[in-house]
C-alpha positions as CSV (number, residue, x, y, z in Angstrom):
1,X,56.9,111.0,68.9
2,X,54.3,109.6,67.0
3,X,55.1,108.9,62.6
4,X,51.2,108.1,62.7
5,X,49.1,110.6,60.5
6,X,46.1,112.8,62.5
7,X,43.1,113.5,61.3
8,X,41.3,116.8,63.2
9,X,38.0,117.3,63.3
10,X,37.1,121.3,63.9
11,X,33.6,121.8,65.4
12,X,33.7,118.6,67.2
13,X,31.1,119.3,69.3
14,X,28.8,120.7,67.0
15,X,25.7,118.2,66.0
16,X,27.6,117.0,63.0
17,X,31.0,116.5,64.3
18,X,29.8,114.6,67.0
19,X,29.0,112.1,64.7
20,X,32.1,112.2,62.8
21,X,34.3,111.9,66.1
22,X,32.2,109.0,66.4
23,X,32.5,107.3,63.5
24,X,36.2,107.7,63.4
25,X,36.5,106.3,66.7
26,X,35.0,103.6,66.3
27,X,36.8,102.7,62.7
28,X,38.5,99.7,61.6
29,X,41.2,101.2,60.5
30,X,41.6,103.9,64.0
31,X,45.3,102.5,65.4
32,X,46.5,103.6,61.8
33,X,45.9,107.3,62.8
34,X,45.9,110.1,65.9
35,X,42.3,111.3,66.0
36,X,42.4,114.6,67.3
37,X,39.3,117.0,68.5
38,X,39.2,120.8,68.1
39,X,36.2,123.4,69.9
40,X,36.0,126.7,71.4
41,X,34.9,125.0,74.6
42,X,36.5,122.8,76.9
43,X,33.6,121.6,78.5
44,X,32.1,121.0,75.2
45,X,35.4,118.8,74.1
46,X,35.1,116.5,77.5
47,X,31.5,116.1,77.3
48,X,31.3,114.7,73.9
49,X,35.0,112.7,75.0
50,X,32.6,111.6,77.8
51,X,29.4,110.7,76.2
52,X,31.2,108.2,73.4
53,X,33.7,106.7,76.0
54,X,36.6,107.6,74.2
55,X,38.6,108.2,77.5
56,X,42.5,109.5,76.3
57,X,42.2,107.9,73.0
58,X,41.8,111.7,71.5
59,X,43.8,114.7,71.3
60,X,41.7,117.7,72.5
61,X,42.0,120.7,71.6
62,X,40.9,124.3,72.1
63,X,40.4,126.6,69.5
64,X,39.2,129.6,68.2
65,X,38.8,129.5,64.2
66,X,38.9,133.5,64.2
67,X,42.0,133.8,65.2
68,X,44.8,132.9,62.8
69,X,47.8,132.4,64.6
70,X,46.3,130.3,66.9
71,X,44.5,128.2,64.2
72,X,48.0,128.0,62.3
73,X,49.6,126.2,65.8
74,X,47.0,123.5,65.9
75,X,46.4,123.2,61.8
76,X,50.3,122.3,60.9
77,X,50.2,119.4,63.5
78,X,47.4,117.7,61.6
79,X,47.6,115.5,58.4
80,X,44.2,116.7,57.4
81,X,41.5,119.0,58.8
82,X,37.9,117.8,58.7
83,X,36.6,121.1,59.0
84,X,32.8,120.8,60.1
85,X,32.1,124.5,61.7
86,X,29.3,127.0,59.6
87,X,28.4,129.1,58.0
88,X,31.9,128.5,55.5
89,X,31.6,131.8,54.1
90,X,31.9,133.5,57.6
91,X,33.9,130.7,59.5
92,X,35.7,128.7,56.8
93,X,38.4,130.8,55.3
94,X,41.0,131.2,57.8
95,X,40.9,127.4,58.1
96,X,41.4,126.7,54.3
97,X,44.1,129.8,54.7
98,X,45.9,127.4,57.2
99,X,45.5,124.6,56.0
100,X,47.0,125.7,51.9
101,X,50.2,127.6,54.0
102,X,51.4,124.8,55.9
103,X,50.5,122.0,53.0
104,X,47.7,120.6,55.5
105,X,44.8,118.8,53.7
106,X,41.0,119.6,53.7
107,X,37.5,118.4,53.6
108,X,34.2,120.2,54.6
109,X,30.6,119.4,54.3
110,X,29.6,123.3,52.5
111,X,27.4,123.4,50.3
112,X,28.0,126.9,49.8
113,X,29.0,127.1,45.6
114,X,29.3,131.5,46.5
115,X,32.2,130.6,48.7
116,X,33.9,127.6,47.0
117,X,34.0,129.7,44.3
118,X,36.2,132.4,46.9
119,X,38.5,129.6,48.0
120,X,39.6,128.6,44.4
121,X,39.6,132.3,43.7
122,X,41.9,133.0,46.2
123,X,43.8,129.4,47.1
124,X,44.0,127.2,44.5
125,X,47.1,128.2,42.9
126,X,48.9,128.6,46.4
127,X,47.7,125.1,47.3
128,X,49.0,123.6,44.5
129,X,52.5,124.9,45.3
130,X,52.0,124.0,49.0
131,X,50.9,120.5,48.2
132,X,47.8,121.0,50.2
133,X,44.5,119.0,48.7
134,X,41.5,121.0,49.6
135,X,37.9,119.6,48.9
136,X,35.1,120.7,49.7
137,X,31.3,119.4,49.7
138,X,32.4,115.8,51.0
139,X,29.4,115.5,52.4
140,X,25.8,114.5,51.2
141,X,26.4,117.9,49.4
142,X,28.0,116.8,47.2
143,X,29.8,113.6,46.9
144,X,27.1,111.1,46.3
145,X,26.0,113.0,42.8
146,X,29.7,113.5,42.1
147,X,31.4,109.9,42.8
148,X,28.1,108.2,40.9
149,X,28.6,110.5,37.7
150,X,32.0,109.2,37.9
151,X,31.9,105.2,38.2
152,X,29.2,105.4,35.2
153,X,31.6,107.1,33.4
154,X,34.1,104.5,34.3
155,X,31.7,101.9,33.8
156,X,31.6,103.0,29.8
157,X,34.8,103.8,29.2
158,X,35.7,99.6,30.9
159,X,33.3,98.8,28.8
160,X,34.7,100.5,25.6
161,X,38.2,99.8,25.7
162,X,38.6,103.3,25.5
163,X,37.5,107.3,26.4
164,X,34.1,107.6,26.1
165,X,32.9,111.3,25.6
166,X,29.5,111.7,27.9
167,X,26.1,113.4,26.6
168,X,24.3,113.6,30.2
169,X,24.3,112.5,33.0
170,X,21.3,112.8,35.4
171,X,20.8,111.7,38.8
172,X,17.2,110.3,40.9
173,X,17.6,110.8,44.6
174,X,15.3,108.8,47.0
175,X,15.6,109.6,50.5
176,X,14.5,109.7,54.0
177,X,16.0,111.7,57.0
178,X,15.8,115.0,58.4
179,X,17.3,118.3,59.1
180,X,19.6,120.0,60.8
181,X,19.0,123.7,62.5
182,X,23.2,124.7,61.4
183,X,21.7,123.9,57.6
184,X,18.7,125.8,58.2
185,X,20.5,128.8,59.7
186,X,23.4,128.8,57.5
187,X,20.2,129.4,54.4
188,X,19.1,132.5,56.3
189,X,22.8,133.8,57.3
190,X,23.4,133.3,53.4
191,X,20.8,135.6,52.1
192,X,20.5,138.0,55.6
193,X,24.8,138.6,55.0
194,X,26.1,137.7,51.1
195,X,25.7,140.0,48.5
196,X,23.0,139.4,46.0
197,X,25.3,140.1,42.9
198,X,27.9,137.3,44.7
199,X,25.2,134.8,45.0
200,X,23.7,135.5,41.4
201,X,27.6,135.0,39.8
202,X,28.1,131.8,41.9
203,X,24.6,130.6,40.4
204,X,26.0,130.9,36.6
205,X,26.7,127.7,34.9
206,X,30.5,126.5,35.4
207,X,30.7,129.3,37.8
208,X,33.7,127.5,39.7
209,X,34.7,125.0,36.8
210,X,38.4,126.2,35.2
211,X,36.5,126.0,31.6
212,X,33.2,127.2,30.3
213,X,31.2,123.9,28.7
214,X,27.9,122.6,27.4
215,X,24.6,124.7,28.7
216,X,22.7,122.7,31.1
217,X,19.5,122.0,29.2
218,X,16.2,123.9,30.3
219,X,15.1,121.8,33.6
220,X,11.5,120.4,32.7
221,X,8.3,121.0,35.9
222,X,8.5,116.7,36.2
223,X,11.6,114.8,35.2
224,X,11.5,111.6,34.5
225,X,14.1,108.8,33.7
226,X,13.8,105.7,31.9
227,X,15.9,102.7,32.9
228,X,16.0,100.4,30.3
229,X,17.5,97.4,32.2
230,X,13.9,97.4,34.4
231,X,11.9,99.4,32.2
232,X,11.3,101.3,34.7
233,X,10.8,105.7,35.1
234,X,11.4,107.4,37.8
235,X,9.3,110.5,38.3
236,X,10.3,113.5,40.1
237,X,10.4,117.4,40.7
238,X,13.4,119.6,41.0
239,X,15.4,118.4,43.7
240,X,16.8,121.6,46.0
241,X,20.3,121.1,46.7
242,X,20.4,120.5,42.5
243,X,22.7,123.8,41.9
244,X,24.8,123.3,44.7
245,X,25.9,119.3,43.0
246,X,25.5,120.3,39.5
247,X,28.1,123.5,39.8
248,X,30.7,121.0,41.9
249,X,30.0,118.4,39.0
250,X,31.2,121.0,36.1
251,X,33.8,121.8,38.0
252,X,34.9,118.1,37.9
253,X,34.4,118.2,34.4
254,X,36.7,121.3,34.5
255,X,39.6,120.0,35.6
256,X,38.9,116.4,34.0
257,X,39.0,118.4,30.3
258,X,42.1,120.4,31.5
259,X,44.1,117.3,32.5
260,X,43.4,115.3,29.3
261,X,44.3,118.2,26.7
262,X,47.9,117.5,28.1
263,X,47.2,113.5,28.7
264,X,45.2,112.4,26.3
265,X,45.0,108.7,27.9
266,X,43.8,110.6,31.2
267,X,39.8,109.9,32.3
268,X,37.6,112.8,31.1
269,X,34.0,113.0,30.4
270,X,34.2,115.2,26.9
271,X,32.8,118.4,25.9
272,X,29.1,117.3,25.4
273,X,28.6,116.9,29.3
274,X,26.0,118.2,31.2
275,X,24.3,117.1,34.4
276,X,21.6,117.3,36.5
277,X,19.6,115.8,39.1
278,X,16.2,115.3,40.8
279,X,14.4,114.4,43.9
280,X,12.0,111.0,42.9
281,X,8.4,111.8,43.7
282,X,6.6,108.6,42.3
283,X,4.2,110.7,40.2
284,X,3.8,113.6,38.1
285,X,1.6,115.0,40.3
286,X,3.4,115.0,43.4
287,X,6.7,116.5,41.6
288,X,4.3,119.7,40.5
289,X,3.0,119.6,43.8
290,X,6.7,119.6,45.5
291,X,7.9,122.0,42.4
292,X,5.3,124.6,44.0
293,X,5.9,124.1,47.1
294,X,9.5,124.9,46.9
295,X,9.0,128.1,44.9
296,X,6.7,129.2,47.7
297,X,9.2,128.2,50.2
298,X,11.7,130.1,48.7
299,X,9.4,133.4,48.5
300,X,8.9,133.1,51.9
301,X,12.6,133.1,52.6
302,X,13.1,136.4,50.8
303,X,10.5,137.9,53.2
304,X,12.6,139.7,56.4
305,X,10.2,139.3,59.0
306,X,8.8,135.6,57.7
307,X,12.5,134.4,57.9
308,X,12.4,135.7,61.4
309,X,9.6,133.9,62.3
310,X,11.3,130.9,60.3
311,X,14.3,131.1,63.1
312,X,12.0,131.0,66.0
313,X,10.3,128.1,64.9
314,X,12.7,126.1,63.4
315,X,15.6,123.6,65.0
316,X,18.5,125.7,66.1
317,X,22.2,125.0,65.2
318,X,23.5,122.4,67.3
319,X,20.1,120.4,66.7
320,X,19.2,117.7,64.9
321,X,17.6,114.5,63.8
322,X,16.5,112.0,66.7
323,X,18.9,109.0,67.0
324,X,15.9,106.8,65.4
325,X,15.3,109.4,62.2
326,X,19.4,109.0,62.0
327,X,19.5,105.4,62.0
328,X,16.1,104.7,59.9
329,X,17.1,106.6,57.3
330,X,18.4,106.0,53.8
331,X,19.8,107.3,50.5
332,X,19.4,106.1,47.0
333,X,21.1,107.7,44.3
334,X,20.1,106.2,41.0
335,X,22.4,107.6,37.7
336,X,22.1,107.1,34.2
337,X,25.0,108.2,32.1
338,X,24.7,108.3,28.2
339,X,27.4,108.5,25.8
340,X,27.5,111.2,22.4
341,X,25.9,108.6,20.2
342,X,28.0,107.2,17.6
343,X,26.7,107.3,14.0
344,X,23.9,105.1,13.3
345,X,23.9,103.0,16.8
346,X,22.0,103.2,19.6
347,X,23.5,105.3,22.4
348,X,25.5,103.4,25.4
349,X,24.1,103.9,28.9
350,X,25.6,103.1,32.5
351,X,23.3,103.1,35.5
352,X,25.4,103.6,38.5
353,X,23.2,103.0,42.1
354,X,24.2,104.2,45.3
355,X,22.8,103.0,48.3
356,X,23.6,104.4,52.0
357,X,23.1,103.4,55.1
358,X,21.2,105.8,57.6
359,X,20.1,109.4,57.0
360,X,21.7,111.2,54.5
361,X,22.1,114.3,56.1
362,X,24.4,113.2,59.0
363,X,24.7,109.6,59.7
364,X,25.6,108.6,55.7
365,X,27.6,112.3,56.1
366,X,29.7,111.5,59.4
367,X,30.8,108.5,56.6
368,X,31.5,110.1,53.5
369,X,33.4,113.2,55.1
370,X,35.4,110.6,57.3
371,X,35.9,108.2,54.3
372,X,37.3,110.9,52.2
373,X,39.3,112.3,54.9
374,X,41.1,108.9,55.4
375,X,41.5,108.4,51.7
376,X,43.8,111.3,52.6
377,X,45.1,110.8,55.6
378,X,46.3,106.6,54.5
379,X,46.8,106.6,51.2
380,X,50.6,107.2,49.4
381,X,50.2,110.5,47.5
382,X,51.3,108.7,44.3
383,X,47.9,106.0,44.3
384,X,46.5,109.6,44.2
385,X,45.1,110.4,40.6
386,X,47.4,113.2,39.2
387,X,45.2,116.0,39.9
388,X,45.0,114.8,43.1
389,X,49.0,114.4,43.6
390,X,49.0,118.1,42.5
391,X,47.4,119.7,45.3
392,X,44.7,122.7,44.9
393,X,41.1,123.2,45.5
394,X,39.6,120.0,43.9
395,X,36.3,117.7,43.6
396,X,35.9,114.3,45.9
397,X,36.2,112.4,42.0
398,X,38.9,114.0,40.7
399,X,41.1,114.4,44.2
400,X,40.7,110.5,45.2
401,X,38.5,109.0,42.4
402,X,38.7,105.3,43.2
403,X,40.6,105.7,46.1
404,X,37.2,107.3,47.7
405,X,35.3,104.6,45.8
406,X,37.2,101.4,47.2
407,X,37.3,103.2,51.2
408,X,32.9,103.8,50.8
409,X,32.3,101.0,49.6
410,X,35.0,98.8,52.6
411,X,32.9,100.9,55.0
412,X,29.6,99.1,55.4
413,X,27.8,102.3,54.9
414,X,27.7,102.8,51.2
415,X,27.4,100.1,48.6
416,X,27.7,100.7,44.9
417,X,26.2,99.0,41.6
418,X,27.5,99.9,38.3
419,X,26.8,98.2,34.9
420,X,25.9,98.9,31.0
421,X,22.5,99.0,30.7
422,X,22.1,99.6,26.5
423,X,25.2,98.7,24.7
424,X,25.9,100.0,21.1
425,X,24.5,96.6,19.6
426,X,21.9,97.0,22.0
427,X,22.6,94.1,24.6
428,X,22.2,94.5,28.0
429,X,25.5,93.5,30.0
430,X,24.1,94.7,33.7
């Protein structure tokens, strides 16, 4: 019998787990683990076994996520789930239910805060006594903004000698790719089938963080963010996934707070925090324009018979971006990180970049879900970071913290920069 851990990947047939069987097919590191496949359909299983010539290197298995006990059988034989099958609030639960009984770990690609916020309701404590790490949002939603926030903290705190407590934190995303219909539909689901009040509690600040902290600051119609090392500003509107990563970042602050009141040498980011993020434009003009755009978008969503129209129109689950929009794509994550300002200095800054191969959406995502899954899957629990060892319903940063960082940035896909860009005596050490 195999000792090797095995990864599964649920909805493997599905538009993005196609590309994640792929990708951990084809990895470097693939005779260290059992890759197994799990679908509703068999057909579906040996056609994509078929199309990436992958022959009896997989497990396959048939699977239907509504029904528990069957779900539990395939679940306890896995080292971790990469669970990949939406809506989550309608598909996701019983999975996560599985996973936290038989001390199975977990990574999705939700960006669904109303229903993270269920899971840690309901799981987290169990999890932690089960030894199962659950994480969710390991996808472009939202481990880019949450790994970056956390090297530039890193990056002070090296630089310091010591903990540095963090003002704010705001990320500039740059981007090209496309869209997938399962993210389009899983929008409409959202607001056709979750309650209004639900979705308005999971919209609150620190709505799934363990503490309550600094208000986020009123979000401007055009941000824009100096770098001092270029003197460069970026310009940009409100970028639309910005709840989603801000909400999962507090929640990292959360637990990082909760960890060092009892460790006071642990990593935290202090009780000034607050984040948030936009989508780069390259004027003023443009980000109103987009700003607008959005708000009309949104409208429109709320309209029954426009979001029907919306469904007819738009690319259906299963479908995606073409293989060249995949490959042509990019992501650029720029984040500036200042420190509370000591008396009578200037403040110290870290500008973190991450750059990713391919589009963000589903190529870069096929490698951050699978990164983090193997960061899981090959790494002794005790090169973990505590929170991590303990099990529960975590963050990407606070789960695997450099673990994750080392594994993206071995995998060709991502690359990182990270450097102090105004020290306190007001040199530049990028």
């Amino acid at each position: 019998m195999s000792t090797k851990p095995t990864v599964l990947v649920l909805g493997a047939t599905g538009f993005t787990g196609k590309l994640i069987t792929q990708y951990l097919a084809g990895h470097k590191d693939s005779a260290a683990f059992t890759l197994a496949l799990g679908a509703r359909s068999k057909s579906r299983l040996d056609a994509v076994v078929s199309s990436l010539g992958l022959g009896t290197a997989v497990e396959l298995h048939v699977v239907d996520t509504t029904r528990q006990e069957q779900l539990d059988a395939l679940v306890k034989t896995a080292t971790v789930v990469i669970n990949t099958v939406g809506p989550f609030f309608l598909w996701g639960t019983p999975v996560v239910q599985a996973c936290v009984k038989h001390g199975v770990h977990y990574v999705d690609i939700t960006g669904e805060t109303h229903w993270i916020k269920r899971i840690i309701t309901t799981f987290h404590y169990t999890a932690t006594k089960s030894g199962a790490i659950i994480i969710p949002s390991c996808g472009l939603d939202s481990l880019p903004a949450d790994i970056t926030a956390y090297i530039s903290s890193k990056t002070l705190r090296d630089h310091s000698g010591q903990r540095v407590d963090i003002d704010t934190s705001l990320s500039a995303y740059s981007m090209s790719g496309g869209m997938s219909g399962g993210t389009i539909g899983t929008g409409i689901t959202t607001l056709e089938q979750v309650p209004k009040e639900e979705l308005r509690v999971a919209r609150k600040e620190y709505s799934i963080s363990p503490a309550v902290g600094t208000p986020t600051p009123r979000r401007p119609l055009v941000y824009r963010l100096f770098l001092p090392d270029t003197g460069r500003t970026l310009i940009g509107a409100l970028y639309f996934m910005a709840p989603v990563d801000r909400a999962l970042l507090q929640r990292s602050w959360g637990l990082l707070e909760a960890e060092a009141a009892q460790d006071t040498s642990y990593h935290h980011y202090g009780p000034a925090f607050k984040y948030d993020e936009f989508i780069v434009t390259g004027g003023a003009v443009r980000a109103v324009l987009l700003t607008l755009a959005m708000a009309i978008g949104a409208g429109v969503m709320m309209v029954t018979p426009l979001r029907w129209l919306i469904k007819k129109v738009l690319p259906k689950p299963g479908e995606g971006p073409s293989e060249s929009v995949r490959e042509n794509g990019f992501l650029k994550l720029t984040n500036l990180t200042t420190a509370v300002a000591s008396s009578g200095s200037a403040p110290l800054q870290a500008k973190t970049v991450l750059v990713g191969k391919g589009d963000p959406g589903y190529k870069l995502t096929s490698a951050l879900i699978s990164e983090a899954a193997l960061s899981l899957a090959l790494t002794p629990r005790d090169a973990l970071p505590a929170i991590g060892r303990r099990g529960g319903v975590l963050t990407p940063s606070t789960a695997l913290g450099d673990v994750l960082v080392d594994r993206l940035a071995a995998s060709g896909r991502v690359t990182f920069e990270s450097g102090v860009v105004r020290a306190r005596e007001g040199k530049k050490t990028v």
